[in-house]
Backbone as ProteinMPNN parsed JSONL, in Angstrom:
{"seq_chain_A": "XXXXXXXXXXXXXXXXXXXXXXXXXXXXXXXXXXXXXXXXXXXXXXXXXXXXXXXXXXXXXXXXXXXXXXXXXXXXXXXXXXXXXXXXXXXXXXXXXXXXXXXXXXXXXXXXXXXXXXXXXXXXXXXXXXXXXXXX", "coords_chain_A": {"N_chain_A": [[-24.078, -5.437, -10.321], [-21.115, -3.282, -9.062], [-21.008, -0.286, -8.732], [-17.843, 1.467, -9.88], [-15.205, 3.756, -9.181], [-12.87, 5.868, -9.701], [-9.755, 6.598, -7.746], [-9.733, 9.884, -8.066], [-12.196, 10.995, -8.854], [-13.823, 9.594, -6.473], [-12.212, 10.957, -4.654], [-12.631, 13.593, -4.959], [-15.24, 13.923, -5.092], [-15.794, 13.463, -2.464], [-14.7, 15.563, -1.303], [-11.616, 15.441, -0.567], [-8.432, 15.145, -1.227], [-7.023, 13.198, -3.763], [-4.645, 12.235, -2.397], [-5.205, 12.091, 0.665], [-7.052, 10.569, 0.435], [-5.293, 8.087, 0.156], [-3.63, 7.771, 1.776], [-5.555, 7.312, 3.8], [-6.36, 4.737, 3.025], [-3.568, 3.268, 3.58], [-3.671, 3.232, 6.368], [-5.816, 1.693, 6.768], [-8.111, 2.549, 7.117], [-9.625, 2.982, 5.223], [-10.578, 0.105, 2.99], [-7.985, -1.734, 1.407], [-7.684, -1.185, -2.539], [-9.083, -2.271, -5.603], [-7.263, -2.838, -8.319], [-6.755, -1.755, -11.866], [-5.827, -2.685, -14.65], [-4.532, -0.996, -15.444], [-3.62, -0.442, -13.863], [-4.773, 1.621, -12.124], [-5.971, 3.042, -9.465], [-9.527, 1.328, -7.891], [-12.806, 2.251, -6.514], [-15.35, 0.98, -4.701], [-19.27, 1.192, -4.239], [-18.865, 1.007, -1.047], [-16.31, 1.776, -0.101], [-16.772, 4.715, -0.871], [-18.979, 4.646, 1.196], [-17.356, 4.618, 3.787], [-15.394, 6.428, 3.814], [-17.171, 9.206, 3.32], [-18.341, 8.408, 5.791], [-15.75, 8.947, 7.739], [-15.26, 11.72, 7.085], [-17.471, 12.716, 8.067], [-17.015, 12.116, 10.718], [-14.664, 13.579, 11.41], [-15.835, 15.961, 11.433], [-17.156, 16.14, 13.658], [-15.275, 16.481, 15.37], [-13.419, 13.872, 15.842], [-10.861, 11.816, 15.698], [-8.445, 10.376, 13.472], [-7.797, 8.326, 15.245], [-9.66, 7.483, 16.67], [-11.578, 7.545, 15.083], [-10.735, 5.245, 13.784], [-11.065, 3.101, 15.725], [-14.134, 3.587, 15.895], [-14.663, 3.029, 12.945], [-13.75, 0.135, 12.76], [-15.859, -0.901, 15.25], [-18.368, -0.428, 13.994], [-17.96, -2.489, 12.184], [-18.535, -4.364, 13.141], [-21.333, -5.744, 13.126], [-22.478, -6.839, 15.664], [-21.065, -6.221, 17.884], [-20.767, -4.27, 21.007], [-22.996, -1.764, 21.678], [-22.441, -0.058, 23.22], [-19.452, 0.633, 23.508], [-19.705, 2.435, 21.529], [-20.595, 4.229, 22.98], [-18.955, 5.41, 24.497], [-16.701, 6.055, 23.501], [-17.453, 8.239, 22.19], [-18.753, 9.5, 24.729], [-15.907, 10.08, 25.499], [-15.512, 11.809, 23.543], [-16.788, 13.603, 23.997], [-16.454, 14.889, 26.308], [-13.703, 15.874, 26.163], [-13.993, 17.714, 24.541], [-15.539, 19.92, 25.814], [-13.738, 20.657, 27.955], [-12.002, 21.647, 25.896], [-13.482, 23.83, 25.122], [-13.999, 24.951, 27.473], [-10.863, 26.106, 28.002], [-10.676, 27.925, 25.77], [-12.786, 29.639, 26.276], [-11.446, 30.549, 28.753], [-8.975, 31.577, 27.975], [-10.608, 33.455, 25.925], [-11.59, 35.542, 27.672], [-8.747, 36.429, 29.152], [-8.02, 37.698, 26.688], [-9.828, 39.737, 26.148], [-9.739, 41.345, 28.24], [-7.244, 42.444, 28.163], [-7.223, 43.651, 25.783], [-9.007, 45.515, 26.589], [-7.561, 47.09, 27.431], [-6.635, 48.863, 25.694], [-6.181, 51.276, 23.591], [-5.86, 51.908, 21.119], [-4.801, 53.195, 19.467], [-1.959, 55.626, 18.722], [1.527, 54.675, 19.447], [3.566, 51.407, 18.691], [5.58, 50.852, 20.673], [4.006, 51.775, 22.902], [1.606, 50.221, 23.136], [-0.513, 48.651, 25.199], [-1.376, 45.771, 25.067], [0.941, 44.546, 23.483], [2.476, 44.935, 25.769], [1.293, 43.374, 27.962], [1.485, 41.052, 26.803], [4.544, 40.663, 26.705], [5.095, 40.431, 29.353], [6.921, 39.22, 32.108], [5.452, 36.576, 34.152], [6.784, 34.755, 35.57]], "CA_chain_A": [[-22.657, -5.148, -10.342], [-20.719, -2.493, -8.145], [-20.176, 0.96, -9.18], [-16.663, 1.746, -9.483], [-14.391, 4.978, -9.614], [-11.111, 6.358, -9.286], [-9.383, 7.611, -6.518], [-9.621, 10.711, -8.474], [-13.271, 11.157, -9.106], [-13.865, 9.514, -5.778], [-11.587, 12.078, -3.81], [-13.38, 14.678, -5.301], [-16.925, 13.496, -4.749], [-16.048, 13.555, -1.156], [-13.975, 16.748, -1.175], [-10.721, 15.615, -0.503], [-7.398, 14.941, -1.829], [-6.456, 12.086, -3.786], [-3.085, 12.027, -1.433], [-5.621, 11.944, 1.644], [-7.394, 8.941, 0.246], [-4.511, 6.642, -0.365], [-3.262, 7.837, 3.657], [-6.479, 6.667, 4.518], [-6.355, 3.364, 2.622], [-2.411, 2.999, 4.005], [-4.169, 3.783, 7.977], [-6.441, 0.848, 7.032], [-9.484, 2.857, 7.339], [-10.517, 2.521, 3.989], [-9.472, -1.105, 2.457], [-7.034, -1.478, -0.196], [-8.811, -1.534, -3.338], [-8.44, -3.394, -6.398], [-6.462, -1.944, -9.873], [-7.118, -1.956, -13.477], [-4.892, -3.846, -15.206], [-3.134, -0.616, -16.21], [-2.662, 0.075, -12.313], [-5.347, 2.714, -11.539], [-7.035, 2.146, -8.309], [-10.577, 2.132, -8.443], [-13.294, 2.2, -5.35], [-16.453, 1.045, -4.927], [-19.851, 2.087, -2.782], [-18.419, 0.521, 0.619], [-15.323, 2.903, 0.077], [-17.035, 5.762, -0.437], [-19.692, 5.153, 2.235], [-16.433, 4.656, 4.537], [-15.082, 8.271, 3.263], [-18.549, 9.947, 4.355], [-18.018, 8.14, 7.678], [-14.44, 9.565, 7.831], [-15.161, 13.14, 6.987], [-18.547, 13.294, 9.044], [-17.113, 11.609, 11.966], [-13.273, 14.174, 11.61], [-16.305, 17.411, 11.174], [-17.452, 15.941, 14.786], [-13.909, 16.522, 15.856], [-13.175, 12.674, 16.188], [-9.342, 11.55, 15.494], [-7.755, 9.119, 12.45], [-7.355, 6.592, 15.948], [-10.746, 7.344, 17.524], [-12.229, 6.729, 13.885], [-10.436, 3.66, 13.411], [-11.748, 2.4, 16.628], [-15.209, 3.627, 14.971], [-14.71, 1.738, 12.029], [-13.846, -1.206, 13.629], [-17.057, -1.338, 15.863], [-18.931, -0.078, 13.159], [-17.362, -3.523, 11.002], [-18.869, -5.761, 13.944], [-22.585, -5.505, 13.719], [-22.868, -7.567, 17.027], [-20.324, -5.37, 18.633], [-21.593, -3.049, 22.045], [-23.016, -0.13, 21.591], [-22.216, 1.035, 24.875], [-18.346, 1.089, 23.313], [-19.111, 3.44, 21.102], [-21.381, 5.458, 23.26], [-17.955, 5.147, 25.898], [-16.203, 6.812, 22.585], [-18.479, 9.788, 22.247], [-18.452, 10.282, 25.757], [-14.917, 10.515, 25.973], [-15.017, 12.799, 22.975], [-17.592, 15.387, 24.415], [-15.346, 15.498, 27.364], [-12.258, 16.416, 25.506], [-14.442, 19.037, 23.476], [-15.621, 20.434, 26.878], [-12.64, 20.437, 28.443], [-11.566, 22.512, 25.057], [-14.44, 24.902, 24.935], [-13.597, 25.652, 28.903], [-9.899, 26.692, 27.839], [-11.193, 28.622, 25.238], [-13.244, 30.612, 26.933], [-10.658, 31.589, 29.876], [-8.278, 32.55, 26.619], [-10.756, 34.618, 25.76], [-11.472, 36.421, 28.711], [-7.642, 37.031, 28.926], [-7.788, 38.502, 25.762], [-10.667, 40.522, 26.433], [-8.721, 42.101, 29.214], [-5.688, 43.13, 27.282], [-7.532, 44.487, 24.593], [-9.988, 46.552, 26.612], [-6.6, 48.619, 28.313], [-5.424, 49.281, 24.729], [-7.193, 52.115, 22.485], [-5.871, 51.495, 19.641], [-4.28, 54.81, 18.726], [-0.687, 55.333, 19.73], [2.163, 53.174, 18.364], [3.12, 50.12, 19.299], [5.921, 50.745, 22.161], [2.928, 52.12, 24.511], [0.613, 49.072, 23.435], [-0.806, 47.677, 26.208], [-1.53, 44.811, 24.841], [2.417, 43.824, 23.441], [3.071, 45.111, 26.885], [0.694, 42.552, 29.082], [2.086, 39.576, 26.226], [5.608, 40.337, 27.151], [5.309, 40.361, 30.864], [7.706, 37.733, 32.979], [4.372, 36.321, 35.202], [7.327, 33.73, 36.372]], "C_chain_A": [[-22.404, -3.809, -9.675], [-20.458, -1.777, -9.418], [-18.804, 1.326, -9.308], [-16.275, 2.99, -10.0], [-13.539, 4.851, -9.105], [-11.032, 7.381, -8.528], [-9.599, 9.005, -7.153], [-11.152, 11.419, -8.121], [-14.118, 10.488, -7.684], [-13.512, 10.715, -4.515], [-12.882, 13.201, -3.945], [-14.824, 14.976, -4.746], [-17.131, 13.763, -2.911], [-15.144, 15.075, -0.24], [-12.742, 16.618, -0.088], [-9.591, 15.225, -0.859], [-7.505, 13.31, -2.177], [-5.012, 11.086, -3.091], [-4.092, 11.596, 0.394], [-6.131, 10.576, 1.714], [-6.456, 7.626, 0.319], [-4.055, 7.044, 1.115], [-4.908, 6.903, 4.139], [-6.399, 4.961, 4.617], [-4.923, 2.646, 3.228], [-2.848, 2.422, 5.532], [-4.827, 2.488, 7.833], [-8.088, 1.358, 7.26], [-10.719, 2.837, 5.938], [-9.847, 1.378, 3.317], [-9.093, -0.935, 1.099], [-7.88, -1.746, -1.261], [-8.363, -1.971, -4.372], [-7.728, -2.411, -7.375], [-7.01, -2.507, -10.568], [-6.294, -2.598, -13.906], [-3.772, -2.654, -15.815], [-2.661, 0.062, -14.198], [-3.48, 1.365, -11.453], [-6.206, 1.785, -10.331], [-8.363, 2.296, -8.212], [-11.241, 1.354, -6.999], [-14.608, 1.983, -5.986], [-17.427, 1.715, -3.56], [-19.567, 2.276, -1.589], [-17.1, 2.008, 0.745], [-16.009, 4.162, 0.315], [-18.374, 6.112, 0.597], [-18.625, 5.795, 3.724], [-15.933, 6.204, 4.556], [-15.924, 9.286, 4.093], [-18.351, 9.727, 5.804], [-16.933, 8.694, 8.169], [-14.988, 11.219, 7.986], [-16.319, 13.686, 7.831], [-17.939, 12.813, 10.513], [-15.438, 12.697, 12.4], [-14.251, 15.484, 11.757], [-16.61, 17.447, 12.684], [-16.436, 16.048, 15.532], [-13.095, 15.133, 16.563], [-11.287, 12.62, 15.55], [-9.119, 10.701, 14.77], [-7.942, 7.841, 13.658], [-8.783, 6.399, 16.367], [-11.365, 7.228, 16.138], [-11.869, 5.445, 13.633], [-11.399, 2.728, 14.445], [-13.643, 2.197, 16.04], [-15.985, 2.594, 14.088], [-15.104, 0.83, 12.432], [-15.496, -1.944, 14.217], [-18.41, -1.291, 15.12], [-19.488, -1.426, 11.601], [-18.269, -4.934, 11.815], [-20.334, -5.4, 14.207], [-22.994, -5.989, 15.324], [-22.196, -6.582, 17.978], [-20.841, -4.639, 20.093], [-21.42, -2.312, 21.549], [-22.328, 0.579, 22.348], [-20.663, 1.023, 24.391], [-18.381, 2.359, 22.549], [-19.714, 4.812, 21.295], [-20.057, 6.325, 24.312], [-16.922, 6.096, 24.649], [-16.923, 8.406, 22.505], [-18.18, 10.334, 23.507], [-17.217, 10.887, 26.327], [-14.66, 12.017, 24.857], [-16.068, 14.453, 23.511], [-16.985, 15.902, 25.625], [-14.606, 16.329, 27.334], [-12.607, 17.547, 25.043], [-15.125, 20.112, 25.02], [-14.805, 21.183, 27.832], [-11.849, 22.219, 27.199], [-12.045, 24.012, 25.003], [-14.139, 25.702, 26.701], [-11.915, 26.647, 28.53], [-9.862, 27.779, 26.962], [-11.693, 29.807, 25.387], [-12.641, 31.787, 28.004], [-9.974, 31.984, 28.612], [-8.854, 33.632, 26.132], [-11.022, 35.912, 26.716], [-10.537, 36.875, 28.996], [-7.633, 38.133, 27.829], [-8.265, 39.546, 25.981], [-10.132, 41.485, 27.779], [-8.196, 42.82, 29.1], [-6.081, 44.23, 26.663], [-8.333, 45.201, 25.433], [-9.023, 47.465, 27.056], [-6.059, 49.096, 27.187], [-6.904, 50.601, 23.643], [-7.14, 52.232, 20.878], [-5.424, 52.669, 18.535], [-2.955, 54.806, 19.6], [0.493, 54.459, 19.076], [2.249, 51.974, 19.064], [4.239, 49.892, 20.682], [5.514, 51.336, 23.119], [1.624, 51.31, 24.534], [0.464, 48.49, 24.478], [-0.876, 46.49, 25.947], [0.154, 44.274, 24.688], [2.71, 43.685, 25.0], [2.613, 43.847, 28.018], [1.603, 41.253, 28.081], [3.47, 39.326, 26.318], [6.436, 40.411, 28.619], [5.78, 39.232, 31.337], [6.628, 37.48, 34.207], [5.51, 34.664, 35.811], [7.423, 33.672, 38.328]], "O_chain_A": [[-23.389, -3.071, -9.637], [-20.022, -2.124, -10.515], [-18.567, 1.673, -8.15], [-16.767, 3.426, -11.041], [-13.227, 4.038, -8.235], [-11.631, 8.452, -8.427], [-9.7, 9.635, -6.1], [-11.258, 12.268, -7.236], [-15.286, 10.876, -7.707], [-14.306, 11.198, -3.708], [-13.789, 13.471, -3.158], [-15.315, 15.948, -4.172], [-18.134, 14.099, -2.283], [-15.064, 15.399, 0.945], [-12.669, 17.299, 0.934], [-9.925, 14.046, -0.744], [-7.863, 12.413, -1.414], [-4.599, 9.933, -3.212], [-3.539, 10.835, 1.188], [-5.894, 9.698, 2.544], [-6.814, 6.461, 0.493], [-4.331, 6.041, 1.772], [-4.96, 5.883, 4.827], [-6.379, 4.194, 5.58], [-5.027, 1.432, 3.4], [-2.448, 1.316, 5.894], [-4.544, 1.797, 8.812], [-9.036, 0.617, 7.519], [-11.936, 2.737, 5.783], [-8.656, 1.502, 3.029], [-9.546, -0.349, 0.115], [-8.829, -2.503, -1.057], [-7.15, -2.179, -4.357], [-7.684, -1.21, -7.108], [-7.683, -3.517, -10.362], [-5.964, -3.422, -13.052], [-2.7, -2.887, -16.374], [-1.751, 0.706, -13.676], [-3.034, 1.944, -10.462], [-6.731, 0.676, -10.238], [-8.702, 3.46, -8.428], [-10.739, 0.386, -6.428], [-15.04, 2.379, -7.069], [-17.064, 2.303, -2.541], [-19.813, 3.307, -0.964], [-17.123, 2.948, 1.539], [-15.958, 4.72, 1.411], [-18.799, 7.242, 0.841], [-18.82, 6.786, 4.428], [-16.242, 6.984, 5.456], [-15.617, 9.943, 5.088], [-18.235, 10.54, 6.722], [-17.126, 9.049, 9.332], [-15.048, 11.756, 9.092], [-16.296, 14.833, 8.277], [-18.547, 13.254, 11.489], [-15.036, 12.622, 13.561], [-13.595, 16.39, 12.271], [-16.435, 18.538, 13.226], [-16.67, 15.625, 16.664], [-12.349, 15.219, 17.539], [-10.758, 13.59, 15.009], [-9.63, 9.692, 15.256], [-8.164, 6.678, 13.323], [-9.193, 5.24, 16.444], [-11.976, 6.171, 16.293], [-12.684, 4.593, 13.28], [-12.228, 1.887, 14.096], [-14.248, 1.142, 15.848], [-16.979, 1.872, 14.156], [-16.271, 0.468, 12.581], [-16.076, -2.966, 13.852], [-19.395, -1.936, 15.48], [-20.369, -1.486, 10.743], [-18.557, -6.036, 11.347], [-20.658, -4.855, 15.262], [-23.822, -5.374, 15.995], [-22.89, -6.147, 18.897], [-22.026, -4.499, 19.791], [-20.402, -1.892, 20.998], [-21.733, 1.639, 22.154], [-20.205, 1.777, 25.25], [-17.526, 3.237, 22.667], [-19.665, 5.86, 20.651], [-20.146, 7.472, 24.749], [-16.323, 7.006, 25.223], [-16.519, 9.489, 22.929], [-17.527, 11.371, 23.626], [-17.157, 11.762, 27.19], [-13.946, 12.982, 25.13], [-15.996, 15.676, 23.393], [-16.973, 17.089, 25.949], [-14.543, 17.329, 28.049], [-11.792, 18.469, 25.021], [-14.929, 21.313, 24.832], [-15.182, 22.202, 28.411], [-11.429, 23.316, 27.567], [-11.372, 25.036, 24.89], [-14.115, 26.918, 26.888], [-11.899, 27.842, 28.825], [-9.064, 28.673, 27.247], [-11.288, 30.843, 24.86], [-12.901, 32.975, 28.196], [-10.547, 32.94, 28.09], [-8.218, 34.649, 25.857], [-10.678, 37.066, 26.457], [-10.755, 38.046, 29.308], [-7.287, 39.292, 28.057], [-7.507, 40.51, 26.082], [-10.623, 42.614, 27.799], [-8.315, 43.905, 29.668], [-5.649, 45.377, 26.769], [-8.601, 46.116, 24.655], [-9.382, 48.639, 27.147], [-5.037, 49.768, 27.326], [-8.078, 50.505, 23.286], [-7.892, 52.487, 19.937], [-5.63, 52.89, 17.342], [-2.78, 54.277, 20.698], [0.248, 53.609, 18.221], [1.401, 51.507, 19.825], [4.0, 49.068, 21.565], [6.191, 51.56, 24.122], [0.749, 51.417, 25.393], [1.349, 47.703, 24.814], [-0.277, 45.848, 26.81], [0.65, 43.66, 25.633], [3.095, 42.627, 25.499], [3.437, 43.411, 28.822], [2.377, 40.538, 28.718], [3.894, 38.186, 26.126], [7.624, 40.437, 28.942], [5.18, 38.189, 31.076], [6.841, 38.106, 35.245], [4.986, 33.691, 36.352], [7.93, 32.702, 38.892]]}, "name": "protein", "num_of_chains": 1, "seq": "XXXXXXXXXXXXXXXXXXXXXXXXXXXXXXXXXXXXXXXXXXXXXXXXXXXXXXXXXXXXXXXXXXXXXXXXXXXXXXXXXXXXXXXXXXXXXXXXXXXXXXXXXXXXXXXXXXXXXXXXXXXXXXXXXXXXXXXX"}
């Protein structure tokens, strides 16, 4: 016989809201689950393996849609791999892509802040001064 718990003691276990769980279960990413007879909802292992898969696959910076897709392929043992290697690859792109913008941001910053000393008030900051420049 299956383990069961409540969204409560479930949430928890996986460290996050009982309001996040029932969005999840709404999204379809975790399936609706059964009640008690007085109306509590209660989950078993499949849920909270699903959960783990959720929160390890959102720490990888994946998306509620690009998890669903996940799921999904995840639901079809036969499924291609190569879809959800075609998933990954689009997400190390995006995170690439991120980590590049990132980097020029900081080099801007690093700019600003090296013309400023940091003594002085703040209408001879260099820095306010470069962030309210019209570069139109």
């Amino acid at each position: 016989m299956e383990n069961l718990t409540t969204i409560g003691k479930l949430a928890k276990a996986q460290g996050v809201r009982a309001a996040t769980l029932r969005y999840y279960e709404q999204m379809g990413l975790v399936p609706a689950t059964r009640r008690t007879a007085a109306g509590y909802r209660v989950y078993g292992e499949d849920a909270a393996r699903r959960l783990h898969f959720i929160r390890r696959a959102q720490a990888l910076g994946f998306s509620l849609e690009e998890i669903a897709e996940l799921l999904n392929l995840s639901d079809r043992p036969h499924a291609s791999a190569g879809e959800v290697k075609k998933i990954t690859r689009r997400k190390i792109a995006e995170i690439e892509t991120r980590v590049r913008d990132l980097e020029r941001m900081k080099r801007a910053l690093m700019q600003i802040e090296h013309r400023c000393s940091g003594h002085g008030s703040t209408a001879k900051c260099p820095i306010l001064a470069a962030l309210g420049e019209d570069r139109s």
